[in-house]
VOGU-3710 file (C-alpha; in Angstrom, 3 decimals, decimal comma):
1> xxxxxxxxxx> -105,282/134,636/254,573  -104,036/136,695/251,537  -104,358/139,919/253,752  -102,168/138,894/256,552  -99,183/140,856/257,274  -96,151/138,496/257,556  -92,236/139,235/258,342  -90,257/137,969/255,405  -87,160/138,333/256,901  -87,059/135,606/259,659
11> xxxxxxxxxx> -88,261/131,874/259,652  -89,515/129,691/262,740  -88,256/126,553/262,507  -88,744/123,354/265,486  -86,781/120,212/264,417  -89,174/116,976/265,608  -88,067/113,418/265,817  -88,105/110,152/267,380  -85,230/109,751/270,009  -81,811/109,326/268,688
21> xxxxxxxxxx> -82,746/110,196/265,049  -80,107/113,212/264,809  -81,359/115,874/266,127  -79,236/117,554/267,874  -76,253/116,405/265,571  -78,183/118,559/262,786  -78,642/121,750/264,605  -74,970/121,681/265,200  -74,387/121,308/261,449  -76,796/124,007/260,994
31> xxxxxxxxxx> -74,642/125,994/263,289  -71,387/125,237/261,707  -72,459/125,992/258,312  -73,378/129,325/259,407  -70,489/130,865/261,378  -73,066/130,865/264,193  -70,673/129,337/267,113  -67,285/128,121/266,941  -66,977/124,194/267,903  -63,740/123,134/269,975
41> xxxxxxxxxx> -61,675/120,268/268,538  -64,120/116,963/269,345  -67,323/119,453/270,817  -70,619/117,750/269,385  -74,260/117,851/270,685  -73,734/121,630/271,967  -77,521/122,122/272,210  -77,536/119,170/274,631  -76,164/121,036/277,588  -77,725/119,207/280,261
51> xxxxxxxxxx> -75,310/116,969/281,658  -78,109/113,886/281,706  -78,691/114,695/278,345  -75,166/114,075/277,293  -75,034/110,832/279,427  -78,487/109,063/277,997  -77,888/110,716/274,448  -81,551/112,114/274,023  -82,765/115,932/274,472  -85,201/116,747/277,745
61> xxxxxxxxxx> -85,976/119,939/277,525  -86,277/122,490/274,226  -83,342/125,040/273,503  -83,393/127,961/270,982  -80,687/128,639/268,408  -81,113/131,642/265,978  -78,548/132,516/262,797  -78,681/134,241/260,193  -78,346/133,131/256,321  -79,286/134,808/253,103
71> xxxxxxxxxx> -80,055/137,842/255,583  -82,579/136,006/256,815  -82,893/135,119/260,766  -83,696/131,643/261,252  -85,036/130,661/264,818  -84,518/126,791/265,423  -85,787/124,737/268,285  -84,070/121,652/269,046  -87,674/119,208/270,717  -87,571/116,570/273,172
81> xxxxxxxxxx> -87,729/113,202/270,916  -89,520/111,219/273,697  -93,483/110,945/274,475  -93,186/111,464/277,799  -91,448/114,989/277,381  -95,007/115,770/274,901  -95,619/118,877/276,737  -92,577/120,760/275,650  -93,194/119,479/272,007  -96,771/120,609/272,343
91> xxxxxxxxxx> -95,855/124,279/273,598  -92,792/124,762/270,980  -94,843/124,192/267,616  -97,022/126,738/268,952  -94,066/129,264/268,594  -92,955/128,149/264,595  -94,269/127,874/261,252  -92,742/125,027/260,195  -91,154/121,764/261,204  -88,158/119,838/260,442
101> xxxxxxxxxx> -89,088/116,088/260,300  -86,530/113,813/260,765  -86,130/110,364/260,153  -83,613/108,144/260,473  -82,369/106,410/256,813  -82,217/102,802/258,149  -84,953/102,928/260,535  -87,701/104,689/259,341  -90,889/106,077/261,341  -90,969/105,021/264,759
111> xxxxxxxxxx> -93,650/105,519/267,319  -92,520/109,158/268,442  -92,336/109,774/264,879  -96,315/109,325/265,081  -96,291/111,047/267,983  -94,495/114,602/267,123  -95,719/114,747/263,977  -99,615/114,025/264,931  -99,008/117,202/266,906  -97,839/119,230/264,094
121> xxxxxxxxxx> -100,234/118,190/261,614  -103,171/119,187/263,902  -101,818/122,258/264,085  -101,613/122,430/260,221  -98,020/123,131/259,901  -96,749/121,781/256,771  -93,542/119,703/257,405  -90,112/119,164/255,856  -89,017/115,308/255,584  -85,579/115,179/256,356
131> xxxxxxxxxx> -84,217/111,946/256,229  -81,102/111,604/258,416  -77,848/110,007/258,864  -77,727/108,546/255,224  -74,044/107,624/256,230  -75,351/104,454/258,115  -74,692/101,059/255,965  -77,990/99,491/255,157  -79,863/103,102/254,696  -82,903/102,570/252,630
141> xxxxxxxxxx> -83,946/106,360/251,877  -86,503/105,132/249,010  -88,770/102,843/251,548  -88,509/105,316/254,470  -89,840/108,075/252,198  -92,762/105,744/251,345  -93,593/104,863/255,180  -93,337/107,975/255,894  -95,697/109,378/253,709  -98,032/105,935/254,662
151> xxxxxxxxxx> -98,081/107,630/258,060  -98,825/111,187/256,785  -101,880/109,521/255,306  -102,541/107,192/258,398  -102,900/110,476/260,662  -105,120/112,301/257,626  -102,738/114,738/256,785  -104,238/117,230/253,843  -103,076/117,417/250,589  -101,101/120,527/251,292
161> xxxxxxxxxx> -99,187/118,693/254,078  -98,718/115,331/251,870  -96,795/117,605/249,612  -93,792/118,190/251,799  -90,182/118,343/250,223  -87,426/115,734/251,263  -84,311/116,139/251,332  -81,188/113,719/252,155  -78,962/114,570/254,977  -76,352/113,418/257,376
171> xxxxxxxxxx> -75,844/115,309/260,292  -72,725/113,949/261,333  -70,944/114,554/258,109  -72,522/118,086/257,788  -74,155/117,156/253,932  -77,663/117,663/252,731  -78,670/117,132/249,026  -81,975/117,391/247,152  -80,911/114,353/244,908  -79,788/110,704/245,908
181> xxxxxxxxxx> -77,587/110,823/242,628  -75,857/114,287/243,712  -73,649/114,011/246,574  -74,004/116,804/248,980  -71,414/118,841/249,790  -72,844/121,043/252,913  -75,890/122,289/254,428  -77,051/124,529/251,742  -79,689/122,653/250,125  -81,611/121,703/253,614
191> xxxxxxxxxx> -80,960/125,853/254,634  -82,735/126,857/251,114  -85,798/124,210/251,206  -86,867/126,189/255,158  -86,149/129,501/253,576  -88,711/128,797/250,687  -90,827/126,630/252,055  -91,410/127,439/255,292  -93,629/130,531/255,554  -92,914/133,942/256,991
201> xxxxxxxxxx> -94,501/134,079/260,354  -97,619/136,103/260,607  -96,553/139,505/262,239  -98,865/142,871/262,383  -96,762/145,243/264,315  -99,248/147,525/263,944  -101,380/145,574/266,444  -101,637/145,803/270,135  -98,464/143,706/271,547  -99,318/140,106/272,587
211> xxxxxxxxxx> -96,835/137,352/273,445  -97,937/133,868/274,767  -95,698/132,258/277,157  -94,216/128,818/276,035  -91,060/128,116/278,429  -90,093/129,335/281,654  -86,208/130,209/282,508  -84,380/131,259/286,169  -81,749/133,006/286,769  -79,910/134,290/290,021
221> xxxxxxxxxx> -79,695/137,887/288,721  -82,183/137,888/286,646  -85,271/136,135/288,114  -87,850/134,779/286,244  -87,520/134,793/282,161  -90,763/134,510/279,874  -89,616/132,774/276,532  -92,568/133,047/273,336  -92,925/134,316/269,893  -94,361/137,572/269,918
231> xxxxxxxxxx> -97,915/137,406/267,763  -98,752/141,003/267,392  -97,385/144,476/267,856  -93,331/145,868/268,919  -92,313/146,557/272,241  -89,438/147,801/273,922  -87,596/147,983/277,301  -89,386/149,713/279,750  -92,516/149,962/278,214  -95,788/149,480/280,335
241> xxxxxxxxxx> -96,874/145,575/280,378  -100,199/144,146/281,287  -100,063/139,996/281,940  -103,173/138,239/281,606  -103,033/135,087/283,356  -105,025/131,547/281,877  -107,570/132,953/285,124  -108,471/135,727/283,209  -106,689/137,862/285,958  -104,554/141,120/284,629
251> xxxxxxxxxx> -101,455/142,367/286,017  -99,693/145,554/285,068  -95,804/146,040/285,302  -93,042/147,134/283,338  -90,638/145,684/280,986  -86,730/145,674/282,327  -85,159/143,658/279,762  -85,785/142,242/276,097  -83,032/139,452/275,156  -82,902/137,987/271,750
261> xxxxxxxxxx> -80,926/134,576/270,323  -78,113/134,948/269,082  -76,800/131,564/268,245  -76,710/129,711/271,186  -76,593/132,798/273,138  -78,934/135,487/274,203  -78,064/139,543/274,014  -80,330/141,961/275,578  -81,632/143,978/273,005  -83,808/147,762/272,927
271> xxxxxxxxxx> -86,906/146,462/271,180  -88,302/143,312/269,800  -91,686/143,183/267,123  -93,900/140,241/265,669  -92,451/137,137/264,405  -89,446/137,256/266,836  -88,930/134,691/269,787  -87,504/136,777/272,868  -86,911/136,470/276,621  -88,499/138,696/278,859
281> xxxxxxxxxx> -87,084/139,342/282,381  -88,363/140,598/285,396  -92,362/139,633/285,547  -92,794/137,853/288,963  -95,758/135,127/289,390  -95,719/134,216/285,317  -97,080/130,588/284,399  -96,610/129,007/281,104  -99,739/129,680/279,175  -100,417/133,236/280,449
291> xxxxxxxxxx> -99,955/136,010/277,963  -98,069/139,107/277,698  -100,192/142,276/276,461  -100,494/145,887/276,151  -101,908/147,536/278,885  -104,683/149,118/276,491  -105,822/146,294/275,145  -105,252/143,302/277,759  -106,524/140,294/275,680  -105,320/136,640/276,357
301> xxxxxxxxxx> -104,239/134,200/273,659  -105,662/131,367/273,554  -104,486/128,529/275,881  -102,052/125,630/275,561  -103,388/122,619/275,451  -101,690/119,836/277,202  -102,003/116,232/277,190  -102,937/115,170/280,768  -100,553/113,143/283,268  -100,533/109,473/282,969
311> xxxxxxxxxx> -98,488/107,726/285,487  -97,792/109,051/289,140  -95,512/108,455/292,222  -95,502/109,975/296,170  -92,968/112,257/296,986  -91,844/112,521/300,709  -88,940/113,224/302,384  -85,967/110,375/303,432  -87,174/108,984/306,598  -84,791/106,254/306,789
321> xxxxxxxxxx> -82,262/105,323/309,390  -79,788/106,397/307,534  -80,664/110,233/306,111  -78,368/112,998/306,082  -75,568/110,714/306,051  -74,649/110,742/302,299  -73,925/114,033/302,044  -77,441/115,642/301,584  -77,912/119,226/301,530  -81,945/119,092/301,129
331> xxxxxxxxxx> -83,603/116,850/304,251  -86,934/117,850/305,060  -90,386/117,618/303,341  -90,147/122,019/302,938  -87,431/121,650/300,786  -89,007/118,727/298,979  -92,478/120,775/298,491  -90,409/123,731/297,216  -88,293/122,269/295,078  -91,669/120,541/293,309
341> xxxxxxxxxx> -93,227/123,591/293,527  -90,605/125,330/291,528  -90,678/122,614/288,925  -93,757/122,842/288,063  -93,967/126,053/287,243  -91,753/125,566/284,110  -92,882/121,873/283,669  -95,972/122,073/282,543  -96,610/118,200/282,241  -96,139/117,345/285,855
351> xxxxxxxxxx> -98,797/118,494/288,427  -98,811/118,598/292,511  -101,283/117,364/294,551  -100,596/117,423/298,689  -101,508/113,746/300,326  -104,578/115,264/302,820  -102,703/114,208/306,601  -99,302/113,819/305,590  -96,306/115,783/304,510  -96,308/113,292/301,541
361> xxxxxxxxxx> -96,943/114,554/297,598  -98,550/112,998/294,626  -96,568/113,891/291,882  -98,160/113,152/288,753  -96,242/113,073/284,909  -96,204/112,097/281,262  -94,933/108,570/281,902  -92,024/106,649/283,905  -89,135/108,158/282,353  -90,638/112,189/282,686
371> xxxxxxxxxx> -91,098/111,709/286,598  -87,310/109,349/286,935  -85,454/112,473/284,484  -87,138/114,585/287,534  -86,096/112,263/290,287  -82,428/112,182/289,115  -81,857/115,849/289,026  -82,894/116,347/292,384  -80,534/113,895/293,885  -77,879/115,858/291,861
381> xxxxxxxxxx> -78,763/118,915/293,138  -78,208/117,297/296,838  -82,215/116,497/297,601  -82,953/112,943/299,789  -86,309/111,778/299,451  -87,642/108,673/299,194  -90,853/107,380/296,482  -93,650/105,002/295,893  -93,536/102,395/292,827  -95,328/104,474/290,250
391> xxxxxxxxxx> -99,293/103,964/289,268  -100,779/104,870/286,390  -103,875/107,051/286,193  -106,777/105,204/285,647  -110,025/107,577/284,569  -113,638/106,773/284,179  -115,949/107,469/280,907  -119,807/106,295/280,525  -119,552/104,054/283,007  -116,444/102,421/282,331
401> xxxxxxxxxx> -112,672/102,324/284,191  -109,723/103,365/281,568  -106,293/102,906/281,888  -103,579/104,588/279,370  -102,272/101,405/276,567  -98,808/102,463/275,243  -97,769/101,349/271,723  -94,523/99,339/271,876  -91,578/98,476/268,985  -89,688/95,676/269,519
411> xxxxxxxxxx> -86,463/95,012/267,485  -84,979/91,458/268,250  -82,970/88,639/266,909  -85,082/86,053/265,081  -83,437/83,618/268,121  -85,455/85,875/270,376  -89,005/86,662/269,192  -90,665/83,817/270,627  -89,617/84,360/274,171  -90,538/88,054/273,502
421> xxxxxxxxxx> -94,106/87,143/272,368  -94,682/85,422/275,223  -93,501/87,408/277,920  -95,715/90,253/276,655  -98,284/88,189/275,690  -98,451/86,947/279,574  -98,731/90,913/280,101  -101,863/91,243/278,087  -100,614/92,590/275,131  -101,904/91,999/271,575
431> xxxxxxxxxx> -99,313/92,224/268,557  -100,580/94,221/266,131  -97,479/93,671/263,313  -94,862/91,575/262,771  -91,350/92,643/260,153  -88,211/91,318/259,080  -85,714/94,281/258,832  -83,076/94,461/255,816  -80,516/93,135/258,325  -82,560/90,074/259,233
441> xxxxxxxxxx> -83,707/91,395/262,758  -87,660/90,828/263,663  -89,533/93,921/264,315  -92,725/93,587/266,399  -95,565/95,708/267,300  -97,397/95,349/270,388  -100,773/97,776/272,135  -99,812/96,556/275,901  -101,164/98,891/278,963  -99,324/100,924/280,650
451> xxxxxxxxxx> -99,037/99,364/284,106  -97,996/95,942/282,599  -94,915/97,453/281,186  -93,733/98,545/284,568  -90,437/96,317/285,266  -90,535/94,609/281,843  -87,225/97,030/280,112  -84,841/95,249/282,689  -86,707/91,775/281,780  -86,762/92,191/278,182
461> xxxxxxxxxx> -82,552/93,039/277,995  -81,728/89,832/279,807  -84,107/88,152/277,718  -82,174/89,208/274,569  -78,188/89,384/276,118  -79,196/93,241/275,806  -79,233/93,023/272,520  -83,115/94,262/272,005  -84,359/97,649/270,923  -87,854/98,438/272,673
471> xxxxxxxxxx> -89,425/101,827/272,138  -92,846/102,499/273,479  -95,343/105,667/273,130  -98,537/106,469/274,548  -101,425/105,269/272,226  -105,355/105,782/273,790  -107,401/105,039/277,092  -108,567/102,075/276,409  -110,863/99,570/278,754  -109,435/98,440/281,855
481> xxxxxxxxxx> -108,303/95,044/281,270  -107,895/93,585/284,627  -105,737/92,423/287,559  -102,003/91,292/286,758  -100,212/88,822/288,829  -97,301/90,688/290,857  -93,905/89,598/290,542  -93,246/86,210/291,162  -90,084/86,781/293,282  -89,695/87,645/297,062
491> xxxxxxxxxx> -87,000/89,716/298,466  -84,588/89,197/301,044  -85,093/92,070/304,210  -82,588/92,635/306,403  -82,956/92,489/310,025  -80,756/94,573/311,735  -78,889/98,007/311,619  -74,599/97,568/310,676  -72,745/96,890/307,665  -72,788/93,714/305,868
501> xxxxxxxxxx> -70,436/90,813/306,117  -68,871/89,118/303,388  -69,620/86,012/305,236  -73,226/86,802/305,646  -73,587/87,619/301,790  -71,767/84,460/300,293  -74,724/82,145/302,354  -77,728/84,441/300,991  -76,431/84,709/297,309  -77,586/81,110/296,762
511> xxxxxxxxxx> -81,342/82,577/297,908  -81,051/85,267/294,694  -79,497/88,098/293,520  -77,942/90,290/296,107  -77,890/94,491/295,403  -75,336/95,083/298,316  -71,571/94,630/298,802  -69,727/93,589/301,964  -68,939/96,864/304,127  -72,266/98,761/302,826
521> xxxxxxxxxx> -74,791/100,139/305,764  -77,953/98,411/305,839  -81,038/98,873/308,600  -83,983/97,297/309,697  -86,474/96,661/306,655  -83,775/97,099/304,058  -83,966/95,421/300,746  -80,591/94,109/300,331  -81,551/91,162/297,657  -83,961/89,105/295,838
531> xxxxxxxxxx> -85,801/85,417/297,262  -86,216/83,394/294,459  -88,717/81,054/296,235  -91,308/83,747/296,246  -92,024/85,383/299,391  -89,920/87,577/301,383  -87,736/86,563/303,610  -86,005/88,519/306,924  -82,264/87,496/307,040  -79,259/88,425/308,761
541> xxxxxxxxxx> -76,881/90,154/306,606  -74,138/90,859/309,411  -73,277/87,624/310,592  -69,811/87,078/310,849  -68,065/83,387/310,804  -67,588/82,163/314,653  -63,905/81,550/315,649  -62,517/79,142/317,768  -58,914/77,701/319,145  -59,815/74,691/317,038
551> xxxxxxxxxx> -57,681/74,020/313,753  -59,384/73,278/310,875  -58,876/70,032/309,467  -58,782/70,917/305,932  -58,619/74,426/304,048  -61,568/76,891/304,753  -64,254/77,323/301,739  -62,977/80,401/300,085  -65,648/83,453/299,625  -66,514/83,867/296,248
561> xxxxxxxxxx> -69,522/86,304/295,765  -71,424/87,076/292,825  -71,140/90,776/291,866  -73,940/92,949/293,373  -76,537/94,329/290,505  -75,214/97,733/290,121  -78,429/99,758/291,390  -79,428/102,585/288,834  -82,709/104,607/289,201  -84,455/103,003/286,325
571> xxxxxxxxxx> -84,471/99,466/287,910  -85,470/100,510/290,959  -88,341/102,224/290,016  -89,462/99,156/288,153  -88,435/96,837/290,794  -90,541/97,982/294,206  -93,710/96,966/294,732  -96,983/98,644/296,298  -95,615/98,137/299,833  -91,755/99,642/299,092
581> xxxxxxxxxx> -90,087/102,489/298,666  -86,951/103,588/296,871  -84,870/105,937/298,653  -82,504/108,159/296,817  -79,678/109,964/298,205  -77,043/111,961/296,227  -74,642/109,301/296,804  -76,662/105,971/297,120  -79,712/104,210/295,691  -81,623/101,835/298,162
591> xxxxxxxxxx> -84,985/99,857/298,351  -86,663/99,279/301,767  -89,702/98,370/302,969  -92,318/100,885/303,899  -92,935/99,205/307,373  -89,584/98,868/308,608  -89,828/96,519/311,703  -91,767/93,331/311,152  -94,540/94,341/313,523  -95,153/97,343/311,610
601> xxxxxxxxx> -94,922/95,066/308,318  -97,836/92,190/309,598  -101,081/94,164/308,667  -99,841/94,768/305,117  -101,091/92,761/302,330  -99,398/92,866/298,883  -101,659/93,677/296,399  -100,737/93,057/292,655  -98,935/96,147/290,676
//
């Protein structure tokens, strides 16, 4: 509107992408360019300071970075490239007026491409295509402009949007240029297209204050931390504060401290006015969604929406034989509860719901990876528990069950696409496209539900010597497309409490694959390997080789064993079935049944996944 006051000396900026597209790797060019932090001989990915983000290579949760250039204050957020971290994508775009879209120059849009920049568009933020790494051999800048602005149209993008500006980057070297035929030098060019294209944001400081709450921080001194982009108005420490909850209930406090970005860091500062992102510290019981306000004019902003949960898992405390003996610091179902608690007060895409009769929770998320990120930090932080195989969410419309369908790219070998086809094809998917890449690889695009993808990653890398690319994002509800068959395998259970024998092993590798080495504890109703024959099978895993005063008359069989699978969260997760449990420890992984004895085992029935 031509009578909107806006600040023309600062520019919100979130940088969207599918996972492993750069990034990260361009905010820290951003940040070198511009003096704003000082990188250490061989330092890369700074904004990634989660050490599980450094370790899988992909960002989980949204940081802020803020420098200043042409004394103008730019405020970038780095986004979560994956679907199943949506929610903080969805809450950060609510906080900037423009986006950074990047692509990658060899592989083009991807299905989180669709999926972060359907969420801007509907927003109607205008985007920047940025098409990344153009050091890689084989990029093909031309053709990924074109599909990208194919998928511009494909999610009706107006003519406004269509018209975005592209410019030619690599984030690694630190270049960005406007032409392919100029070679870019630094960042300038990429730093000059957001400072003229991407709009001042809307700020009235004349207005009653308002603030809506995107992110959540702790800290230990200074408790809760309310991070948004303040809408209207100025305020300043101490000043009077009313919070209006999403329940329509109001609050009044004061404010204690105002901290502002300052490249990667954040200063407390006197005041703060409209247009600038700021933490607020000190406001007990906040929620993501509720807004800040003046106390004479407490009006809410309007809510957040957020896609709703898709796949879920139960929660419960380790009640294994073996608990509190790898070094836990967290036992009991309290801790547990509390611990969930607290996370979901700054993750806004998982939600709680307490099993009626049990001490057990149903903790619901975005998809597998969301609620396994979730798992693995609490074993790091010294929690046992143990959890179900996950289920997805089925809902019901007009009559009808729907379950969640996931869109899936598949990058193989032309060796490999037939065996692909048909494994996913067994899983009820339908192929929707079908590409050979520049380098000769096949590129394949499935709609396959949810549930049948469960245990398939760990299927489809031995299927291809690990050398397949899968990628899969959540598409639509679609109608529930009946039972699968569960896995054909058994597994082997042990059948007593000790620690296994090499002996013992070397007999039941020839059964299947075996996930435990010689010396490791096991109990009753362990899962210490695979049957291939089908059906599960109690063995003995501590048997030891009988001795005698006889000689032998020619050399003993040497014991060779196969190495164990080397258990990782992931396979687990897609491993168990309805009636088993994973339990997770901060030093071990392990699958057992949920009935440990075999009398507590007989009434169960295995259902299919």
């Amino acid at each position: 509107m031509p009578n909107q006051k806006r600040r023309k000396g600062v520019r919100n900026v979130a940088i969207i992408a599918h996972v492993d597209h750069g990034k990260t790797t361009l905010v820290d060019a951003l940040l070198r360019q511009t003096g704003a932090y000082e990188f250490k001989d061989g330092e890369t990915m700074i904004m990634d300071s989660n050490p599980l983000e450094k370790e899988r290579g992909i960002t989980i949760t949204s940081k802020n970075a803020s420098f200043m250039y042409k004394d103008v204050q730019f405020n970038i957020v780095d986004t979560p490239g994956h679907a199943d971290f949506g929610s903080e994508v969805e809450r950060i775009l609510k906080m900037v007026d423009g986006v950074l879209l990047l692509v990658d120059a060899f592989e083009g849009p991807m299905p989180q491409t669709k999926f972060v920049l359907k969420k801007s568009l509907e927003l109607h933020l205008k985007p920047i295509l940025v098409v990344n790494k153009m050091d890689r051999a084989n990029a093909q800048p031309h053709q990924v402009s074109d599909l990208t602005f194919d998928l511009f149209c494909e999610l009706n993008a107006t003519d406004e949007q269509l018209d975005f500006p592209i410019v030619y980057a690599s984030g690694k070297d630190g270049t960005a240029t406007l032409d392919l035929d100029e070679k870019g030098t630094d960042m300038k060019p990429l730093l000059d297209t957001i400072l003229h294209r991407v709009l001042p944001p809307v700020a009235d400081p004349d207005k009653p204050f308002q603030m809506l709450i995107t992110m959540l921080a702790y800290d230990s001194y200074l408790g809760c931390i309310a991070i948004g982009r303040i809408v209207h108005g100025k305020i300043e420490t101490g000043d009077a504060i009313a919070l209006v909850t999403t329940d329509g209930v109001v609050r009044e406090g004061k404010i204690p401290k105002v901290l502002k970005y300052r490249g990667l860091r954040t200063v407390e500062v006197d005041s703060a006015q409209a247009g600038d992102i700021v933490s607020i510290a000190g406001i007990d019981a906040v929620k993501v969604g509720d807004t800040l306000a003046s106390v004479e004019a407490p009006e809410a902003l309007p809510k957040i929406k957020i896609d709703e949960p898709t796949m879920s898992m139960v929660f419960s405390h380790n009640t294994s034989p073996l608990s509190g003996r790898d070094g836990g610091r967290f036992l009991t179902s309290r801790h547990i509860r509390e611990r969930l608690e607290h996370e979901a007060l700054t993750n806004v895409g998982i939600k709680l719901e307490r099993l009626e009769g049990t001490e057990k929770i149903k903790v619901s998320g975005r998809g597998e990876l969301h609620l396994s990120i979730l798992i693995e930090t609490m074993r790091r932080e010294g929690y046992e528990l143990e959890v179900s195989s996950p289920q997805v969410i089925l809902i019901e419309m007009d009559g009808q069950t729907l379950e969640p369908v996931e869109e899936v790219l598949v990058e193989v070998e032309q060796r490999y696409q037939g065996a692909v086809i048909e494994a996913l094809g067994a899983r009820k998917a339908d192929m929707q496209d079908m590409q050979t890449t520049v380098t000769g690889t096949i590129r394949l695009k499935f709609l396959i539900p949810t549930r049948c993808l469960l245990g398939f990653r760990s299927e489809f890398l031995k299927m291809t010597r690990g050398a397949g690319l899968m990628y899969q994002n959540f598409f639509q509800y679609q109608k529930y497309k009946g039972d699968l068959p569960h896995r054909s395998a058994g597994v082997q259970i042990s059948m007593s409490k000790g620690q296994a024998v090499a002996f013992a092993l070397f007999g039941l590798q020839e059964r299947g694959e075996i996930f435990i080495r010689p010396g490791d504890d096991t109990y009753e109703g362990m899962i210490i390997g695979v049957n291939n024959k089908g059906n599960d099978l109690v063995v003995n895993a501590l048997r030891k080789k009988k001795l005698s005063n006889m000689r032998a008359s020619g050399s003993d069989e040497a014991i060779k064993l196969t190495p164990p699978r080397e258990m990782t969260l992931e396979f687990a997760l897609e491993f168990i079935g309805d009636d088993e449990l994973v339990e997770i420890t901060p030093k071990n992984i392990r699958l057992r049944k949920k009935g440990l004895t075999e009398n507590q085992r007989k009434p169960r029935i295995r259902t299919a996944r």
